[in-house]
C-alpha positions in Angstrom: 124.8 99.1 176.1 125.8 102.1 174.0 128.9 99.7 172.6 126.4 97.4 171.5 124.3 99.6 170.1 127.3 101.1 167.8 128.5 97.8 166.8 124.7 96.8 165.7 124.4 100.1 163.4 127.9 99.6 162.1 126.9 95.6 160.9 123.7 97.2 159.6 125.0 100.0 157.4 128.2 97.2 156.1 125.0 94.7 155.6 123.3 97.0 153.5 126.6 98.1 151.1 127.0 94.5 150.6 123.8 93.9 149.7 123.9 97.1 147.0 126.9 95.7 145.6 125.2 92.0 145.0 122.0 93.8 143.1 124.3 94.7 139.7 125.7 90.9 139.1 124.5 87.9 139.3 125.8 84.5 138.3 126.6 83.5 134.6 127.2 80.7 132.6 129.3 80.2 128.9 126.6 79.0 126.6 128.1 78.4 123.2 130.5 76.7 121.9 129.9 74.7 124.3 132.7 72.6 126.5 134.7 70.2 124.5 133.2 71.8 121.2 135.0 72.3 117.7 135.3 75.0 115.4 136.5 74.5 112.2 137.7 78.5 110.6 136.7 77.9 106.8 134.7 78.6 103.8 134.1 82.4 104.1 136.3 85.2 105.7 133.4 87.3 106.5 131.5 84.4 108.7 131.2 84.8 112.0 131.7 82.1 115.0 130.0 83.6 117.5 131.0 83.2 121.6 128.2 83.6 123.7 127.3 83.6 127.4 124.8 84.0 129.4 123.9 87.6 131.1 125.4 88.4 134.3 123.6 91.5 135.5 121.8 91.9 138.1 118.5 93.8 138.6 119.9 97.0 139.6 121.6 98.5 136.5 120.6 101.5 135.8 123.5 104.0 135.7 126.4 100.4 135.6 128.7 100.2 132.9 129.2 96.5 132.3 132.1 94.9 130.5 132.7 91.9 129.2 135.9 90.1 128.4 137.1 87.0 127.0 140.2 84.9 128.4 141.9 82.0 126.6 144.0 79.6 128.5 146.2 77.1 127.7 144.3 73.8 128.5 145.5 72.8 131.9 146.9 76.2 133.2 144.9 79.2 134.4 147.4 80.4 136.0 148.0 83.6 133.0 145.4 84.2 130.0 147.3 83.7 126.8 145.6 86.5 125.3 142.0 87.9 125.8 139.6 89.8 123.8 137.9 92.8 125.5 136.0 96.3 124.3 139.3 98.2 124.3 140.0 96.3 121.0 136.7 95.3 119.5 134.1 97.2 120.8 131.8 96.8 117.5 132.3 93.0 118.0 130.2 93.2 121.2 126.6 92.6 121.5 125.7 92.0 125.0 126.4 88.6 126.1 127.8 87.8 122.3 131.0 88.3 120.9 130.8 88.0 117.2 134.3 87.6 115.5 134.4 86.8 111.7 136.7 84.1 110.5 139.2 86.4 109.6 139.5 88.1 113.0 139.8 84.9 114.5 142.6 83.5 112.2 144.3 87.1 113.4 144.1 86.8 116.9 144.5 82.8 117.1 147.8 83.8 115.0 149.4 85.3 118.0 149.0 82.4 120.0 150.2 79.8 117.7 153.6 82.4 117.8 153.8 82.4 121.8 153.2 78.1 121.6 154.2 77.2 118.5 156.8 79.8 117.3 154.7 80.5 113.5 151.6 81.3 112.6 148.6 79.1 112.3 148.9 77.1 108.8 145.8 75.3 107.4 145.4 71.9 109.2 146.7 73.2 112.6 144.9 73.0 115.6 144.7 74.9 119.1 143.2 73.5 122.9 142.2 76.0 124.6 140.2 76.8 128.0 137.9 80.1 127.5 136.3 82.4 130.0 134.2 85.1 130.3 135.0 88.4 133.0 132.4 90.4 133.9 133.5 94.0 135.2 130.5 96.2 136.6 131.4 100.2 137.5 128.8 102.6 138.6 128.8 105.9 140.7 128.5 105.1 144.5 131.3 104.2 143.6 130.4 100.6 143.4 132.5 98.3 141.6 131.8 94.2 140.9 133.7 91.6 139.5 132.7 88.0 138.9 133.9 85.1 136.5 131.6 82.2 134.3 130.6 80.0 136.7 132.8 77.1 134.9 135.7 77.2 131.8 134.9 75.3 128.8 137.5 73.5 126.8 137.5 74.4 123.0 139.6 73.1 120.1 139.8 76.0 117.1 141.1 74.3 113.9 142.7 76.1 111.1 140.6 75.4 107.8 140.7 76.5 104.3 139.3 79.9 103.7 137.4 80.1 100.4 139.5 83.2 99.1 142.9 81.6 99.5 145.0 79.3 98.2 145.1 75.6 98.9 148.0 74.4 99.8 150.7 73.0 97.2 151.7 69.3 97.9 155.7 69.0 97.3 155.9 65.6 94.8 159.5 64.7 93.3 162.1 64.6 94.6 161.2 62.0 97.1 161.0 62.8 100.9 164.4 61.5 101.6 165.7 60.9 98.7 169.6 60.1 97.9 170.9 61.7 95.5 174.7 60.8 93.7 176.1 63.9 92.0 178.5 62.2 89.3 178.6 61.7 86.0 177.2 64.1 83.3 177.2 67.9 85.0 173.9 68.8 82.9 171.8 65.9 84.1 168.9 67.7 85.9 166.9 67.1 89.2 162.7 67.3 88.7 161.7 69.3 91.6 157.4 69.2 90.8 154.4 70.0 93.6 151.0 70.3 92.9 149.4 73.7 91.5 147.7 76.1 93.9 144.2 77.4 93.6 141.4 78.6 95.6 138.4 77.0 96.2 136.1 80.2 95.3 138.4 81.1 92.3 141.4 83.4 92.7 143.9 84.3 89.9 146.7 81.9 89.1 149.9 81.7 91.7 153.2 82.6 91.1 156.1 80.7 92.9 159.7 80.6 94.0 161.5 77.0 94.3 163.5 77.4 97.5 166.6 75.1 98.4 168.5 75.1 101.7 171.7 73.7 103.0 170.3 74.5 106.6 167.0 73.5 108.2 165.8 76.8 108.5 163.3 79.5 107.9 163.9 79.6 104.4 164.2 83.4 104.8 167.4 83.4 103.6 167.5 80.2 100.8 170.5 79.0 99.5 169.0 78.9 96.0 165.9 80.6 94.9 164.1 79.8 91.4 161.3 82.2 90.4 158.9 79.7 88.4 156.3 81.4 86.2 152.3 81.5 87.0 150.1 78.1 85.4 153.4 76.2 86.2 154.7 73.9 88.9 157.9 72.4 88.1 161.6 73.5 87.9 164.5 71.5 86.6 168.1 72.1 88.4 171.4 70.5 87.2 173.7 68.0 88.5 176.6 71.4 88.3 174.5 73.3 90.2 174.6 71.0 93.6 177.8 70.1 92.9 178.8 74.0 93.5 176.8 73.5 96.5 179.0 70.6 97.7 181.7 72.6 97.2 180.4 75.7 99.1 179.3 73.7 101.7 183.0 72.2 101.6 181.7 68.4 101.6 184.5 65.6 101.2 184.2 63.2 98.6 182.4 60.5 98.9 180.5 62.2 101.6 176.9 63.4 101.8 175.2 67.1 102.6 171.5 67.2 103.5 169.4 69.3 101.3 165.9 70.9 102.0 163.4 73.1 100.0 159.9 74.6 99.9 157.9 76.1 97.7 156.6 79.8 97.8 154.0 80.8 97.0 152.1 83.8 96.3 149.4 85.8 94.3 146.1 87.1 95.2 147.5 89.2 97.8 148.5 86.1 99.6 152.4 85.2 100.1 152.5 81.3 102.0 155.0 78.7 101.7 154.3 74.9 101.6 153.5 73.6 104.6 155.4 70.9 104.3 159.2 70.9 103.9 161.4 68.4 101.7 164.4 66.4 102.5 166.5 65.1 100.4 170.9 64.2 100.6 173.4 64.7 98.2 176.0 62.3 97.3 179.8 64.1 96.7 180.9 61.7 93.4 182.4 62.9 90.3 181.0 64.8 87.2 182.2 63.9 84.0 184.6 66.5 84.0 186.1 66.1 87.6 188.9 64.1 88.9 189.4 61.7 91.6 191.1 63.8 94.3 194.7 63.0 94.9 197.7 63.3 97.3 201.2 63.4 97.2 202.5 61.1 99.3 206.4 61.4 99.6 209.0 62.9 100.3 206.6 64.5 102.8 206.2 67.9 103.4 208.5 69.5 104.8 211.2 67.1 104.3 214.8 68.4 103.9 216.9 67.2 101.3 220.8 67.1 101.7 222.4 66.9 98.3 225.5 65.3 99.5 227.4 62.0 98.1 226.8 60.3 95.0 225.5 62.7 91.9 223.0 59.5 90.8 221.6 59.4 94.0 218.3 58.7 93.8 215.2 60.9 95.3 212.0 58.9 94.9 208.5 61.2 94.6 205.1 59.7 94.9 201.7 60.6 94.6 198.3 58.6 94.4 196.7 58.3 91.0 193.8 60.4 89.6 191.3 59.5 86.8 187.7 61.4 85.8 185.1 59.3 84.9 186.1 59.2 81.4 189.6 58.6 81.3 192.7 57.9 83.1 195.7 60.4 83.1 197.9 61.1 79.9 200.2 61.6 81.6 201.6 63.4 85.1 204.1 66.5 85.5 205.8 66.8 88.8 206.8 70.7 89.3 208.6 72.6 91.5 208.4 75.8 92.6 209.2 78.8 95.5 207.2 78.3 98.7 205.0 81.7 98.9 202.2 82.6 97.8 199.8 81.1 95.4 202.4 79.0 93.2 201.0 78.3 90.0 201.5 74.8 89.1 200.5 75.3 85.7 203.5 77.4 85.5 206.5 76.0 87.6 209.8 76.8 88.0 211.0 73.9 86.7 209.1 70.4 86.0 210.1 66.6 85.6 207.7 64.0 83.6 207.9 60.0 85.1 208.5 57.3 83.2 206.0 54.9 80.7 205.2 58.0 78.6 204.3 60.4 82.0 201.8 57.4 83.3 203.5 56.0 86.0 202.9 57.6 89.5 206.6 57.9 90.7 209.1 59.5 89.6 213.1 58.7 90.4 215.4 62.3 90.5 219.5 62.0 90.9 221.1 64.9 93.4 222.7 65.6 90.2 219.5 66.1 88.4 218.3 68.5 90.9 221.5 70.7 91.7 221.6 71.3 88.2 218.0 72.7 88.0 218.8 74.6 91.2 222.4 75.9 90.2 220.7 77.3 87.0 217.9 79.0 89.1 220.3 80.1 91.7 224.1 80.1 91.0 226.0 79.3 94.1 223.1 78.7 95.9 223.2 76.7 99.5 219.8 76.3 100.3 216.6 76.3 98.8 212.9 76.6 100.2 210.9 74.8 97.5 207.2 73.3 97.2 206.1 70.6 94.7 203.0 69.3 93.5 201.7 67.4 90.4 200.1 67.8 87.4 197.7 65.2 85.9 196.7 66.2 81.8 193.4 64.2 81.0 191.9 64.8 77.9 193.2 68.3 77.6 192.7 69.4 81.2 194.7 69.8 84.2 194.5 68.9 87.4 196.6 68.9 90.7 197.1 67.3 93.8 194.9 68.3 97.0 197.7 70.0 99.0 201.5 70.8 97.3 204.3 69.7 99.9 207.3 71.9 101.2 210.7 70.3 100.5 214.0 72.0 101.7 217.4 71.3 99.5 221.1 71.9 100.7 223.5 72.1 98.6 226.8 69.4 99.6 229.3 68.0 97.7 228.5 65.6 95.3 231.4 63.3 94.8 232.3 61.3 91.3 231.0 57.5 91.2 234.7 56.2 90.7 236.2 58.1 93.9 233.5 57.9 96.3 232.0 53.9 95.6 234.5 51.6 94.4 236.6 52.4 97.5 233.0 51.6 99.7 230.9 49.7 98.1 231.7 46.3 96.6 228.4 44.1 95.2 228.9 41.0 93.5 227.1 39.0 91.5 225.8 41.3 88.6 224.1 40.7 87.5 222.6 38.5 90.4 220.3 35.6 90.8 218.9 35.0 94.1 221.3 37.2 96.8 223.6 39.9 96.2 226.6 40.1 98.3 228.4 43.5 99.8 231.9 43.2 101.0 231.8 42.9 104.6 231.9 45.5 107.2 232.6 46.4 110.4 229.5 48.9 111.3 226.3 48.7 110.1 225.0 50.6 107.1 221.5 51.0 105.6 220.1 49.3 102.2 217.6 50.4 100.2 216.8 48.7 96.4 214.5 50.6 94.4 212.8 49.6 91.1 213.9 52.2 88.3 210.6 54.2 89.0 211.3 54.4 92.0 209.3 52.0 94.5 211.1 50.8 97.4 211.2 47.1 97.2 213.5 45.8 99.7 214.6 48.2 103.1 217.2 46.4 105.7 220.2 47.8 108.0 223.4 45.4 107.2 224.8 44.8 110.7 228.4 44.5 111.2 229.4 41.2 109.1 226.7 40.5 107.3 227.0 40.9 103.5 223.8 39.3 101.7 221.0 40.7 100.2 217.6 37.9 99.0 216.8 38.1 95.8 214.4 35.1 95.1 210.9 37.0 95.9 212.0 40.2 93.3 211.3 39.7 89.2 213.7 39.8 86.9 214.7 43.4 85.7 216.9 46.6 86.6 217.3 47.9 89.9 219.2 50.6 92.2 220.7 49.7 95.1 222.0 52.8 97.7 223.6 52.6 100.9 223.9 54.5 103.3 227.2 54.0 105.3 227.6 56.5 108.0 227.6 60.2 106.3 228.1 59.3 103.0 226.0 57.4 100.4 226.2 55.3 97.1 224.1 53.6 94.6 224.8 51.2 92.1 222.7 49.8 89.5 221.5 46.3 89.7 220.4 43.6 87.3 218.4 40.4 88.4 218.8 37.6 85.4 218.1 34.4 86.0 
């Protein structure tokens, strides 16, 4: 009986605590905006969008300190408030079961959740889903402490506006929205970059802005270019040179194409805000006016190594692609040679050979005897020689060169007279010729070249043991050189087809 008695006055006293605690909250609800409501943050900074709820103390509050809080969620996940709004911060913003934020505060405080979801601020036109609830905390001496949560969350949608005191937004106009652009032709020819002018709707004084132009698809903290453009005006004019420097920073190939982007900057007012939107546009790698076609060397390639051994009129065939600007084709083409180190200056070579047809042809045919001479003046009694060469293309007054000069070794052999070395090896009959050339026969095989006099290989065969004719019919009539190669030695002859 006593244990029942002690268990009876122990429910009773834990009955009546309870029952304390329950008399300084009650139940509340959100009230306004209501669930699924809008609102729109525009027109004046200083208007207020009140959040209010109804009251959620109880009747015993004398000597309670209540406090009210406001969480945001993202919609769909309660799990952890994005951010809340409590006394701490905004105590003066409190009025009971109202909290009273101004347009501007809630533009600041919806700012840093657009940066947690969104990565940027809020710009005009965005908009944010959002679940909102109200705490209730209720402290009083006893101690007695209460907590309790609206009854139910309400889904609200905030959308950014347009503030009276700030700028409208500027609308980016030309250049298209992916627009291709071809850089060639004249180097002044100028790109219209044009958006429309920024104001506010109350009146504000006139922006300022600063064209910006990417190679990246950034930020823009960090532009590529950057045009100031004066106040009252909303246009700015870049030329053709200009991107074609950026094709060249940006090391595009010809022919190929570089993605541009750019904003607009704006500021004034005490505002500083970029266009919201963000322009796209490509550039085209063609040629300015005063720009040549790139161009490559194409033989002997580099690194070759040249023996000069055999026959002085040997003959050493260089090639190269053509070049031309938009204006004009080459007057004419220079083909220099010079040590391999550093920086060689092609417009100052060592030494320098000019093809035939006035410099205009793109090969050009050297003798061994040609080049030991060059090299025996540079280098008496040399024996080897580490060279590059490149070329020179003169249009209209200015030079141009290849992409990449070539390295070329030379040896120095023995280069035996015409009359010792090929009449006792090399016998060619009919010449001038028709439609075959004949070699006296041989025992081992030996290789045939026949070049045209600048220099293009027209006919390549290896002469197996016994054979000893050479077609003519599919070669025009003209002069050629014929060169053999028969075992370590080797001899050319000059050939004539007449018919």
């Amino acid at each position: 009986m006593p244990l029942l008695r002690h268990l009876f006055i122990l429910l009773f006293i834990t009955g009546l605590h309870v029952s304390s605690e329950a008399q300084t909250t009650r139940s509340f609800s959100l009230y306004s905006p209501g669930d699924q409501a809008t609102v729109v943050l525009e027109g004046n900074k200083t208007t207020l969008f009140p959040f209010i709820w109804t009251s959620g103390k109880g009747p015993q509050t004398a000597g309670v300190n209540y406090d009210y809080s406001l969480m945001f969620f993202k919609d769909g996940d309660t799990t952890s408030p994005l951010d809340n709004i409590t006394k701490n911060c905004c105590a003066s913003s409190f009025a009971d079961t109202v909290l009273n934020f101004t347009g501007e505060q809630w533009d600041g405080f919806l700012n840093g959740i657009s940066l947690q979801l969104k990565g940027r601020e809020l710009a005009i036109g965005d908009t944010l889903d959002m679940l909102w609830r109200v705490n209730l905390s209720a402290v009083s001496f006893g101690p007695v402490y209460e907590f309790r949560q609206s009854d139910a969350d309400f889904r609200v949608r905030f959308i950014r506006g347009q503030f009276s005191d700030e700028y409208v937004p500027v609308i980016h106009k030309t250049p298209a929205n992916f627009q291709q652009l071809v850089i060639e032709g004249n180097p002044n020819q100028l790109v219209f970059f044009s958006w429309t002018s920024a104001y506010c709707p109350s009146g504000c004084s006139a922006a300022s802005y600063d064209l910006l132009i990417d190679t990246v698809d950034g930020d823009f903290e960090y532009p590529y270019l950057s045009y100031s453009v004066p106040a009252n005006d909303s246009a700015r004019n870049v030329s053709y040179a200009v991107f074609n420097q950026l094709l060249i920073d940006t090391k595009t190939p010809h022919r190929a194409s570089h993605k541009v982007y750019w904003k607009v900057l704006v500021y004034g007012n005490n505002q500083v805000v970029y266009s919201q939107s963000k322009g796209e546009f490509t550039l085209v790698n063609g040629l300015l006016n005063n720009e040549n076609e790139p161009f490559s060397l194409l033989s002997p390639t580099t690194n070759a190594m040249i023996h000069l051994n055999g026959l002085p009129n040997t003959p050493l065939n260089f090639s190269w692609e053509s070049t031309y600007t938009p204006l004009a084709a080459p007057d004419r083409y220079a083909v220099g040679f010079d040590t391999a180190g550093a920086s060689p200056n092609f417009g100052n070579p060592l030494f320098e050979f000019v093809p035939a047809n006035g410099g205009t042809d793109t090969t050009l045919l050297l003798t061994y005897d040609q080049l030991d001479k060059k090299l025996d003046s540079l280098y008496p009694g040399w024996t080897q020689a580490n060279m590059i060469w490149g070329v020179k293309a003169s249009i209209n007054g200015t030079d141009y060169y290849q992409n990449e000069p070539f390295a070329i070794e030379f040896k120095s052999g023995v280069l035996n007279s015409h009359s010792a070395a090929s009449e006792a090896a090399l016998s060619v009959y009919p010449n001038p010729a028709n439609d075959h050339l004949f070699l006296e026969a041989s025992d081992h095989s030996r290789n045939i070249i026949l070049y045209t006099v600048h220099g293009q290989i027209v006919y390549k065969h290896i002469l197996i043991a016994g054979e000893s004719s050479i077609p003519l019919s599919d070669l025009p009539e003209g002069m050629y050189i014929l060169v053999m190669q028969d075992g370590e030695l080797t001899f050319s002859e000059k050939i004539v087809i007449r018919r």
